[in-house]
N, C-alpha and C positions, 0 to 999 in steps of 0.2 A: 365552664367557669361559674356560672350561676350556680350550678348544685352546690357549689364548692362556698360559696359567700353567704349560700343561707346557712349551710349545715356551722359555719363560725359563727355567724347570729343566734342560730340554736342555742351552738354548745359551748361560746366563748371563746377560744380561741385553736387554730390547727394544729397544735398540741395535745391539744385535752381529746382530740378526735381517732376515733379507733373504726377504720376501716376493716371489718371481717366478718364474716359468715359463719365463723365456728359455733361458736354460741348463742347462733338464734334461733331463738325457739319456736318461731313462726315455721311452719310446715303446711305446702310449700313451699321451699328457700324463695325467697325475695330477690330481685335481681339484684339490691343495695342495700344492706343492710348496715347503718352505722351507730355508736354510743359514745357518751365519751366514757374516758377513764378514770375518771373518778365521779361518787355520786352518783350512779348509776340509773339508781331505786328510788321511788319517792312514793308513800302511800298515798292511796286514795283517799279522799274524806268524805266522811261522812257516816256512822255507824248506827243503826241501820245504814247500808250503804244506800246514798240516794244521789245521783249525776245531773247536773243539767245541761241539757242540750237545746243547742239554737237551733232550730227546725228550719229557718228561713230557706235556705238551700237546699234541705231534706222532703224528697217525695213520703207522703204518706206510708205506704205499703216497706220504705227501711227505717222508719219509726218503731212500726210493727216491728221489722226485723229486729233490730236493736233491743226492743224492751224483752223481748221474746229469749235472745240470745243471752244477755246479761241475766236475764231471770236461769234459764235454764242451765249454764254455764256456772254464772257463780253466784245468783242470788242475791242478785241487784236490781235496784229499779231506778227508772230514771225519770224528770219529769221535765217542763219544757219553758226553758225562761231564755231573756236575752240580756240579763244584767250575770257577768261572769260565769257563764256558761263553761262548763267544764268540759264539751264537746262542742265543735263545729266543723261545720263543714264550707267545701268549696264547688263548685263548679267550674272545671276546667275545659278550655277551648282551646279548638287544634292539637290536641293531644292521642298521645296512640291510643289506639283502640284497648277497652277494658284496663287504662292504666289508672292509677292511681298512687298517692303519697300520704303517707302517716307519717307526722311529726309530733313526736310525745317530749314535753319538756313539765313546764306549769301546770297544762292543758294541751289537751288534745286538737289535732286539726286533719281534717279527711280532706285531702282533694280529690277529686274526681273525677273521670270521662264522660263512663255512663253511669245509671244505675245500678247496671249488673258488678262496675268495677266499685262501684261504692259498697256493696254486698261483699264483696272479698275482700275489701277495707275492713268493714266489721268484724269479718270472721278473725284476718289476722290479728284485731284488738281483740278478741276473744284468747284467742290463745297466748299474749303481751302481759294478759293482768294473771300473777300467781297469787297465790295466797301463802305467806310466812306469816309462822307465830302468830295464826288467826289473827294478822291483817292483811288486808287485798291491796299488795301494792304492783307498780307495772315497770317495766324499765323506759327509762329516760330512752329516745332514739329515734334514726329517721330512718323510713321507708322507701324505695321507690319501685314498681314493680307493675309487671304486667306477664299477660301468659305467651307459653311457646306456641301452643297447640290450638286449635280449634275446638277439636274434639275431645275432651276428653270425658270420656266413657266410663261409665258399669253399665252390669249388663245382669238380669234375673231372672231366672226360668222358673215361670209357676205354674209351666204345665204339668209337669213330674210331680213335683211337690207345691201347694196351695198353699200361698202365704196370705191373709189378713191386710186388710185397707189400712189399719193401725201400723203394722208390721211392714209395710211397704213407705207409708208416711216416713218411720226411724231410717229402712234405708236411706232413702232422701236426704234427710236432715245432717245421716253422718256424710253421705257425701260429700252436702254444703261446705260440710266443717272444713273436707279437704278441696276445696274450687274446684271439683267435678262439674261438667256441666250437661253429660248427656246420659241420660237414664234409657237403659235400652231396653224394655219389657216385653218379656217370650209370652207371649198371650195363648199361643195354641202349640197342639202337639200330638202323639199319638197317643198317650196318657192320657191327656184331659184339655180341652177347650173352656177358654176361662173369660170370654168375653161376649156379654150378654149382645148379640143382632135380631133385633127385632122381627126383621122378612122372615129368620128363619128359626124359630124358637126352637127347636128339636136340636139345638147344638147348642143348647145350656141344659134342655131340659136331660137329654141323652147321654150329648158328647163330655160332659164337664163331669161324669162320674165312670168308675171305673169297681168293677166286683171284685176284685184280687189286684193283692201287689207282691211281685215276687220279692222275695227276702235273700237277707246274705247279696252277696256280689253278684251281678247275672254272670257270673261265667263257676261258680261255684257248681259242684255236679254231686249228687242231683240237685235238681233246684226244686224249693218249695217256695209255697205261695201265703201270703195272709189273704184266707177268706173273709175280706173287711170293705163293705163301702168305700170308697173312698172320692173324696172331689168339692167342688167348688168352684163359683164363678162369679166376677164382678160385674152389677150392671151398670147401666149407662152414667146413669145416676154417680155412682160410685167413682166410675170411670173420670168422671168432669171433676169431682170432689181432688180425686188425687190427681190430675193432670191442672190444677188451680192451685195444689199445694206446692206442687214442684214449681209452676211457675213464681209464684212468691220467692221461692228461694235463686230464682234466677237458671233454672235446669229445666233442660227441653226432653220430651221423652218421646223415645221414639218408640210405634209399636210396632211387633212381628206377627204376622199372619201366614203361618208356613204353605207353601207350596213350591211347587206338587207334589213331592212326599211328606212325609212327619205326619199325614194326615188322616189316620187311623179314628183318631177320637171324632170328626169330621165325617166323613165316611160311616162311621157306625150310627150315625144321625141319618146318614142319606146315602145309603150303600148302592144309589143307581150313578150314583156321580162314579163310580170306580169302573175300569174296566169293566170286570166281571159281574158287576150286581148283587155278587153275594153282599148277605147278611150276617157281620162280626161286631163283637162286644170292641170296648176302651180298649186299648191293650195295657195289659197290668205287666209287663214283659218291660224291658229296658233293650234298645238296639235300632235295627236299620231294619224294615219290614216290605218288602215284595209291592204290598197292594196301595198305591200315592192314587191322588188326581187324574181320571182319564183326560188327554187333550183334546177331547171332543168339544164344541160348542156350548152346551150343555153347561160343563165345568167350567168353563169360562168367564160365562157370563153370571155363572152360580159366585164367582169369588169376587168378581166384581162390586156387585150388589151388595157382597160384604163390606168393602172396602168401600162402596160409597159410605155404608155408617161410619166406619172407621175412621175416614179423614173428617168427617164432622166433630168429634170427638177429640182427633190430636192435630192441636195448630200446627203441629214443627213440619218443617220441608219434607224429610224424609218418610218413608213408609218403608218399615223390611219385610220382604216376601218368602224370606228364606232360601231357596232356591237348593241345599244342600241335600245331599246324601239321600238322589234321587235314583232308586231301581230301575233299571228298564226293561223288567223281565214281563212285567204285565202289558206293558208297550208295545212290545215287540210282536204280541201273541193278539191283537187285537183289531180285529178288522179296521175299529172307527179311528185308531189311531194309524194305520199304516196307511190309509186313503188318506188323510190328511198329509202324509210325506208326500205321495205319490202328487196331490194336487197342485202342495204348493213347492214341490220338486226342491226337497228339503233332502238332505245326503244321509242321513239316516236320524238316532230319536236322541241324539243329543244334539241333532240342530231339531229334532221336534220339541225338546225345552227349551230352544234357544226361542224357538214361535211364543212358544207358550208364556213365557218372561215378556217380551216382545210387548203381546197382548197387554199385559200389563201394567209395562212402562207408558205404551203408550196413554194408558187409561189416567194411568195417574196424572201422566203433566199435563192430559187436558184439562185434569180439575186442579191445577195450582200448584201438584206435589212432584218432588221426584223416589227414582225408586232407589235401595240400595237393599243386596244382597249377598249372601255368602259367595266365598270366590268359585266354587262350582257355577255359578251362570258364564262365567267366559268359557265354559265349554260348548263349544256351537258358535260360539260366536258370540260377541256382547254388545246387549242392547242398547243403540245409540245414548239415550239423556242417564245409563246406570251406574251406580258409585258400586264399589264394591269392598265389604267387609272381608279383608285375607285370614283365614285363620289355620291353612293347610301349610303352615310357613310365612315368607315373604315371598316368595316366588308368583304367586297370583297376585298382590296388591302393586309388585314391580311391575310384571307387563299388564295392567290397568291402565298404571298409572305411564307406562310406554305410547297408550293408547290413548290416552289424552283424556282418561277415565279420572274421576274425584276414589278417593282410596283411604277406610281406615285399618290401620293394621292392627289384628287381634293375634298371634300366632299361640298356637297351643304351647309353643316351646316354653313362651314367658305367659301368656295371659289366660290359662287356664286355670282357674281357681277350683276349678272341681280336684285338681291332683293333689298328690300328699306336699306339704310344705317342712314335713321332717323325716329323716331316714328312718327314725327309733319303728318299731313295734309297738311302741305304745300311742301313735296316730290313728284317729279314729277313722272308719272305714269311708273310704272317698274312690273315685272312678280307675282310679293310678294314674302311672304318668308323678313326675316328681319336678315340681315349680317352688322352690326356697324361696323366701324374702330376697334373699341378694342376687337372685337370678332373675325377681320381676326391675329388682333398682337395675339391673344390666341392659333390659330392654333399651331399642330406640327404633320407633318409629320407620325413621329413614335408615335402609341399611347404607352400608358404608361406599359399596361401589357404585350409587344410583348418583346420575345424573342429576344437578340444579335446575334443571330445566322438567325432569322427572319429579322430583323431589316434589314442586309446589304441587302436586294434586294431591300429596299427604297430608289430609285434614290433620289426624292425630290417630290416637290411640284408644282401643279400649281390654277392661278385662272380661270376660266370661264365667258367671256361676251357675254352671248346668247343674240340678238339684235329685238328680238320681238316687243319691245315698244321703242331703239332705233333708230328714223330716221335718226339721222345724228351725224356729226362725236364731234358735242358742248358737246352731250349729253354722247356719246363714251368714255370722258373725263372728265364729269362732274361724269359720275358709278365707271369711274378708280382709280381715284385721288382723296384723297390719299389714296383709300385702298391696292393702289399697292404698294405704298411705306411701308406701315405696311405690309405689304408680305415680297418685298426684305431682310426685316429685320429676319423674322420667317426663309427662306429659307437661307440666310447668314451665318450670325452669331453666332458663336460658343456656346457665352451665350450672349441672346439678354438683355440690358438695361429692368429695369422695364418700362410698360406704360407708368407709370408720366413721365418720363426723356425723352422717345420716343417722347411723346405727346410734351412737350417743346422744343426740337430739331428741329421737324416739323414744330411746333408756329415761333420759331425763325431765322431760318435758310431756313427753303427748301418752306416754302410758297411763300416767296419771291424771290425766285429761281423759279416758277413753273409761279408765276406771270410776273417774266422777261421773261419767255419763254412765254405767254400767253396762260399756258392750265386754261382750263376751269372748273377747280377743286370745289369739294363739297365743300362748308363751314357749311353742317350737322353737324359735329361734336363739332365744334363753338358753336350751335345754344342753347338755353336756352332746357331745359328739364324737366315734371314733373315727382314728384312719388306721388303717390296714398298712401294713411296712414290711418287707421280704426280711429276712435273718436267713445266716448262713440253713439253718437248722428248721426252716418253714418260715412262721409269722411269726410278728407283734404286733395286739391290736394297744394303740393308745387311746387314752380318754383327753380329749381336749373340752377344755373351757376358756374360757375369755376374762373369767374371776379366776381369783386364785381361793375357790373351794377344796374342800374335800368332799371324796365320796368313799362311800362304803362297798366295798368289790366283793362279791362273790363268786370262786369261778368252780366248778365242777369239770371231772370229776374224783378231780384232788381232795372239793372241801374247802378248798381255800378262803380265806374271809380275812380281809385287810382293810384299815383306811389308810386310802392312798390320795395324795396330791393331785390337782388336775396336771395332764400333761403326763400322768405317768404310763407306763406301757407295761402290757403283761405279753411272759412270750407263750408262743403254742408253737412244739415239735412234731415234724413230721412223725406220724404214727404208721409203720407198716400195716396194723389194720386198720378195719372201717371202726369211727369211733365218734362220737359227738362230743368236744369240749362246748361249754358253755358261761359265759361271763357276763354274771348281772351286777349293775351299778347305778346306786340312787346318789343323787343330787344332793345336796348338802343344804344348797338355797330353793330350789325350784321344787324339791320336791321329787323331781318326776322318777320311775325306776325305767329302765332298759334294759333289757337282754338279746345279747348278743348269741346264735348258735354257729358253731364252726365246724363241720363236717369234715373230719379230720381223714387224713389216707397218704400215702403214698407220693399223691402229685403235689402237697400242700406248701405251697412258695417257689414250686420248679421257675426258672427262667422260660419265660415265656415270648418267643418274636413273632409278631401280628405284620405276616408277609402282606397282608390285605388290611386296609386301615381303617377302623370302622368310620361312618359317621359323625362330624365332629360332636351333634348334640347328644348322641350316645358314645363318646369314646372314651370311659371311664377307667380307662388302662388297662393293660395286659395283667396284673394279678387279679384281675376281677373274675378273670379265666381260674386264679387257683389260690382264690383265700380261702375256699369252703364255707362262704355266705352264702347258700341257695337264694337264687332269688323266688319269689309267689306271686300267686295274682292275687287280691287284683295287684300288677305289677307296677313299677318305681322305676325311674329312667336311671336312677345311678346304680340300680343292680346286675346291668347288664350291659353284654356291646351289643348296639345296635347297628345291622348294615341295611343299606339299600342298592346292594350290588347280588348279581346273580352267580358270584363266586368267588368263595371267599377261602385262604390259604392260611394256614396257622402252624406254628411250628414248636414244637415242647423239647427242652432240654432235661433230660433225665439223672446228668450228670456224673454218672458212671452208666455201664453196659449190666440191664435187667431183665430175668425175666418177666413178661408179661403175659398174662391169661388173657385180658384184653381190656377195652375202654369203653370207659362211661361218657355221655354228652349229654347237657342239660339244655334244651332249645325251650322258647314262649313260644305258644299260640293263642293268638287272639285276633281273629282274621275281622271283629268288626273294629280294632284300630289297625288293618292292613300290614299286621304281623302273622306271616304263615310259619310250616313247619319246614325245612327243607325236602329237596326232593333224592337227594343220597348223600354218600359221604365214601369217600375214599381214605385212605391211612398208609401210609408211605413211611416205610424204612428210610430215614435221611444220615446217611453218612460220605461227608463228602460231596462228590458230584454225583456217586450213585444211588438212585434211589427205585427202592423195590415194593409196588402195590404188596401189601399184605389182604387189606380187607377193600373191594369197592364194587359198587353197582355199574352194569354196564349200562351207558348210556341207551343201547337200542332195548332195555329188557322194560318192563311193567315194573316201578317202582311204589310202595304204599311208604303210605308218610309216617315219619320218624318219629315216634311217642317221644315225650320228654323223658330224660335219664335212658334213651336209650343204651341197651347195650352192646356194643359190637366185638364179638370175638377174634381171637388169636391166637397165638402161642410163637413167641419170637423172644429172641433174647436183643435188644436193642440198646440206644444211647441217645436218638434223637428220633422224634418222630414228627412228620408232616401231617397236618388234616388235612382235605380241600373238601368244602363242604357246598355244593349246586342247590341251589332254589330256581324257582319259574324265573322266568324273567319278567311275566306280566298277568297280574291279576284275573282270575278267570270272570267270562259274564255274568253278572245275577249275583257277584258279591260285594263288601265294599270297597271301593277304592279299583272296581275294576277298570281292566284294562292301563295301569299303573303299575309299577315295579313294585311288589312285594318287599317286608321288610323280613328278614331273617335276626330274632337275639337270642345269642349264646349265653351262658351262665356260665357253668363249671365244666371241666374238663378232667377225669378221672381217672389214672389209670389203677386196673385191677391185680394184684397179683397172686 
């Protein structure tokens, strides 16, 4: 009832008061957001704009913040009086943690918890004041608001690609804008080690460059190289500078120091730390590489010594070790490491990384820190006082957090920012994997079936920008923006707005905020979009938009050339031969062109039954089997089904009785994301109950693996056909993801005749 009797004091009476969250522009949503209904708007005064603010209750260093904000935002300044003060503030007692209230009427009023909640005060008056008809006015209204999350995260890797002390600053700074509060920095890598240690200079002077960077995708064949220097590293110095600036803005950064693999750039400084001793460059190569940390002694105490600079350097609790996408092919083969199992009567070398974590948990929280690492450390076993970053799913931050383990969840599904964020061809080259805007707002944290009792060791959430195909810092910002902002929102907010209202908020309000600031944000999400639709007679691909544009359509190899309405559909007929239709289509508003290739045949819209069901996060439906969209790599989660079963059964209606010469199958390989090829394929006459092998490998024979677009022969005249298509059931040693169910994705299905 208190809320309720000031917000009448406010705004006059509980009539004039409009209780809703559709139209605020604050991002992230506010757990209360109210206006009245009339009167809204009231300009600021003053032009030059100049504010006065009571400082009394105001620490120093949100003085700074404020003049800083208002300056760089919209070019205001403020100066510091107590005679009608057009900002003050409050200190508030017994109040939740990082909460705060903005109440804009006359004048402005911030209450506040802590400092930190007074900082996300500002920021949301940052984004309150607009500017109309060149003046700066702000909406009349109350606030009252506080986070969901703990954690909330980005995450930047500059070991791949080297970003600038400046360039790292602007990340920061837009985070602030969205109440991020954990900056997660990849400092080391097989690429390039990027953090100046003193004990051991040869891994700035060595590890932090690299001779060659391969080009194109690394799965591109053949691959070639840029014969080019390349590297960079910050030092201590630098290190203190940006870890001072973050904290001004109230964000703790954590850093990473990978071990025991990723540690190539490492190792080429001190190749006796490795199993074997040899002597290897940076690796200018992108993937998962054989030669990590040997668990000798030696290594041990070699990373240690690291890590003592390290926490000198970062205040925050945490330290991440990495602990990921570790080989044990050099492990296995190594005397110093196989006495160590033997000694400490360890069951084989995944409880010898569970030692070797161990070692270093313990090191840490003797000196005041804890450790937290990717969810490959619960293999072996998890070291007592360690948090764990999930990013293989949810499945590893659940039993973490089963285990009475602290847990942020990052899962590649949604918080991969390396993947593409639009289907078009016209996406600039990124790792694959496909993460839309409205798939990172779908994230949560907590999945759905976890225990309350599970649930609290879920700090929060973060995203991940692995900077492989990254060069520089345009593009840094064009992967971020806005899928960070549809994050802040997930990791916030109590109960986040639907979509649609997010999505218009964003439209309305924070584009143009992201453009005064000049980041260099996607407009994917803008861009026109098709869906694929069965017709008696094959397909029709539609162009959907969310305006009611026009675009300009070209489709070959008719010639065809129309402006058409969004929404409208063009059909493509089954062709008895092989044939490439193609349909390009520019935007009317955005600009952008797109083209579509459809590899037309035979099977093009057959009815398709998926006896075996893929994968929900790849289950993109059964005409994905036969719209004649090839998918490529680097690959896109919605071009494919994806399965993680070792046998899978599929079933093609042909629709009248054909003959067939025989069939095409389109499989991905990408075994360093734990996508193999299968290992046979059978083809079954299905009519009825009876059904007759035509084409299959015998289980007891030597099978070699399936090329993509394989072709399997026959000659049958048919009406229904069965596939059943066998993969391993468990990743072999020495690759990634081994000893894990392999994943098998389908594309197209072809028959020839």
């Amino acid at each position: 009832m208190k809320k309720l009797f000031l917000l009448i004091a406010l705004f006059g009476s509980l009539s004039s008061i409009s209780f809703t969250q559709k139209n605020c522009p604050v991002i992230p949503t506010p757990v209360t957001y109210v206006t009245p209904n009339l009167d809204s708007e009231s300009a600021l005064p003053g032009i030059p704009l100049s504010l006065g603010v009571d400082t009394t209750n105001l620490p120093k260093n949100l003085y700074n913040q404020l003049s800083y904000l208002l300056d760089i935002n919209h070019q205001m300044r403020v100066f510091v009086t107590k005679e009608n003060p057009m900002i003050q503030f409050k200190k508030l007692k017994n109040a939740i943690e990082d909460s705060y209230t903005l109440s804009v009427t006359k004048t402005i009023l911030i209450s506040y918890s802590s400092e930190r909640s007074c900082f996300y005060a500002l920021q949301s008056l940052m984004q309150l004041i607009e500017n109309k008809n060149n003046e700066p006015t702000i909406t009349k209204c109350y606030i009252s608001d506080y986070p969901n999350f703990k954690w909330r995260g980005l995450h930047l890797d500059v070991a791949r690609h080297f970003f600038t002390v400046e360039e790292v600053k602007r990340y920061i700074d837009l985070m602030a804008l969205y109440k991020f509060n954990t900056f997660h920095w990849h400092l080391t890598d097989d690429q390039g080690w990027r953090i100046e240690i003193k004990k051991y200079p040869k891994l700035t002077e060595i590890g932090a460059w690299r001779d060659s960077t391969v080009e194109n995708h690394y799965t591109t064949s053949p691959r070639t190289y840029e014969k080019k220097r390349y590297g960079g590293f910050y030092t201590q110095e630098e290190i203190k500078e940006v870890v001072k600036y973050a904290a001004e803005r109230y964000i703790t950064i954590v850093p990473e120091i990978e071990m025991p693999g990723h540690a190539r750039a490492a190792l080429a400084a001190y190749p006796e730390l490795s199993c074997t001793g040899k002597q290897q460059g940076v690796e200018g190569l992108w993937g998962v590489f054989d030669d990590i940390f040997c668990a000798k002694e030696e290594s041990i105490q070699f990373l240690q010594a690291i890590l003592s600079e390290v926490i000198t350097l970062f205040p925050s609790q945490f330290v991440h070790i990495g602990g990921d996408e570790a080989p044990k092919n050099r492990w296995k083969k190594c005397e110093k490491c196989q006495r160590i199992i033997q000694e400490k009567k360890l069951k084989d070398e995944h409880e010898l990384q569970s030692y070797f974590v161990q070692r270093m948990d313990k090191f840490l929280v003797a000196n005041g820190k804890k450790l937290i690492g990717w969810d490959e450390i619960l293999e072996g076993g998890l070291s007592p006082n360690a948090a764990v970053m999930s990013w293989r799913g949810f499945e590893g931050g659940a039993e973490a957090a089963k285990q009475g383990h602290e847990v942020v969840m990052s899962p590649g599904s949604h918080c991969y920012f390396d993947h593409y964020q639009g289907r078009g061809k016209a996406e600039p080259l990124a790792f694959g994997g496909y993460t839309s805007l409205e798939k990172v707002y779908d994230f949560n944290p907590i999945p759905k079936d976890m225990k309350p009792e599970q649930a609290a060791y879920i700090l929060g959430g973060q995203a991940n920008l692995w900077t492989e195909y990254i060069a520089d810092f345009q593009k840094v910002e064009y992967m971020v923006y806005p899928r960070a902002i549809a994050l802040s929102q997930v990791l916030w907010c109590q109960n986040k707005p639907n979509f649609e209202t997010f999505e218009n908020n964003l439209i309305n309000y924070h584009l143009p905020l992201l453009e005064k600031r000049k980041v260099n944000y996607s407009k994917t999400f803008l861009a026109a979009s098709t869906q694929v639709t069965r017709t008696n007679e094959g397909i029709a691909v539609q162009i959907n938009s969310k305006r009611n544009e026009e675009f300009k359509v070209k489709k070959t190899p008719e010639n065809f050339v129309n402006n058409l309405k969004a929404n409208s559909s063009i059909a493509i007929n089954r062709s008895q031969k092989p044939q490439e239709d193609a349909i390009e289509f520019t935007s009317g508003e955005t600009q952008i062109t797109e083209k579509i290739i459809i590899k037309n045949s035979p099977t093009l819209g057959l009815p398709v039954k998926l006896i075996t069901l893929p994968n929900q996060r790849y289950n993109n439906g059964d005409l994905t089997l036969v719209d004649g969209n090839y998918g490529a790599l680097p690959w896109k989660g919605n071009e494919w089904l994806g399965y993680d079963t070792s046998e899978i059964i599929i079933e093609i209606d042909l629709l009248k009785p054909q003959k067939i010469k025989g069939l095409e199958l389109s499989f991905l390989k990408d075994e360093g994301s734990w996508i193999h090829l299968p290992t046979s394929i059978t083809v079954s006459k299905s009519e009825g109950k009876k059904s007759k092998t035509i084409f299959g490998n015998k289980t007891n024979s030597q099978v070699s693996f399936i090329e993509s677009n394989q072709f399997v022969p026959f000659s049958r005249k048919v009406s229904k056909l069965r596939i059943t298509i066998h993969s391993k059931t468990i990743i072999d040693p020495g690759l990634a993801g081994e000893g894990h169910q392999p994943w098998t994705f389908i594309d197209e299905i072809r028959i020839v005749k």
